[in-house]
C-alpha positions, -999 to 999 in steps of 0.1 A, spaced: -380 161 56 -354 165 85 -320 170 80 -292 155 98 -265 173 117 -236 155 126 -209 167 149 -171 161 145 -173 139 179 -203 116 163 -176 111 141 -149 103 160 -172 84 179 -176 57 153 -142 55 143 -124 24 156 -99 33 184 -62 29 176 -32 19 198 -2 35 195 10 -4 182 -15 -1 154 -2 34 147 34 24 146 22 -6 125 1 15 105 31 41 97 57 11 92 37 -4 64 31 30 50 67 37 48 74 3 28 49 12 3 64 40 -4 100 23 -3 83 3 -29 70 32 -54 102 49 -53 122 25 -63 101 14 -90 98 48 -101 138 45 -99 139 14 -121 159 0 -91 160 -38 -81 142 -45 -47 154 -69 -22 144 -77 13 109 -70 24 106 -43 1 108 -70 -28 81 -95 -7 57 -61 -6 63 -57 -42 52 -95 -49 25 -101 -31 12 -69 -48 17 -85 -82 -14 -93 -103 -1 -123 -120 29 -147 -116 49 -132 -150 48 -99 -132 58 -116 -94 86 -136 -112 103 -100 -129 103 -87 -96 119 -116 -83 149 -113 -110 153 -74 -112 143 -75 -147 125 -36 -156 90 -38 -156 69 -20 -179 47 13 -169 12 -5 -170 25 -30 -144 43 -7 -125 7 12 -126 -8 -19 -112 14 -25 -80 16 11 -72 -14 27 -82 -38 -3 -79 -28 -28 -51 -7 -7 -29 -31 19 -23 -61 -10 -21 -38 -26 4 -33 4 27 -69 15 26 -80 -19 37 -59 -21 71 -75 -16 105 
């Protein structure tokens, strides 16, 4: 049985190529996520597109519609938008 060796560049060579537009876009969506964990870490109220992150993140419409009205929500469904859908929604962009 052969082993295979792989080198760092037959690495990079299968990785897609970026543009520094993806990168910037990339790093801008990365920043709002984290806009979004702090500050409902913070208990605070979101607004602007930190808020529309926030909802389309949301599991279920109960959850969507307390974000929507700055009402606290509970640790397992902060768990969900942070530690569930955010992270699933950065690892899946190009």
């Amino acid at each position: 049985m052969g082993r295979f060796k792989f080198t760092k560049s037959d690495f990079d060579a299968l990785r897609p190529k970026r543009t520094p537009e993806d990168n910037a876009e990339r790093k801008r969506f990365a920043t709002l996520c984290g806009h979004v964990s702090r500050r409902l870490k913070n208990d605070e109220r979101l607004t602007g597109n930190v808020l529309d992150l926030a909802v389309s993140a949301a599991f279920d419409e109960k959850t969507a519609d307390k974000l929507r009205n700055g009402e606290p929500l509970s640790d397992y469904e902060k768990h969900l938008i942070v530690d569930v859908a955010l992270l699933h929604m950065r690892l899946g962009q190009p």
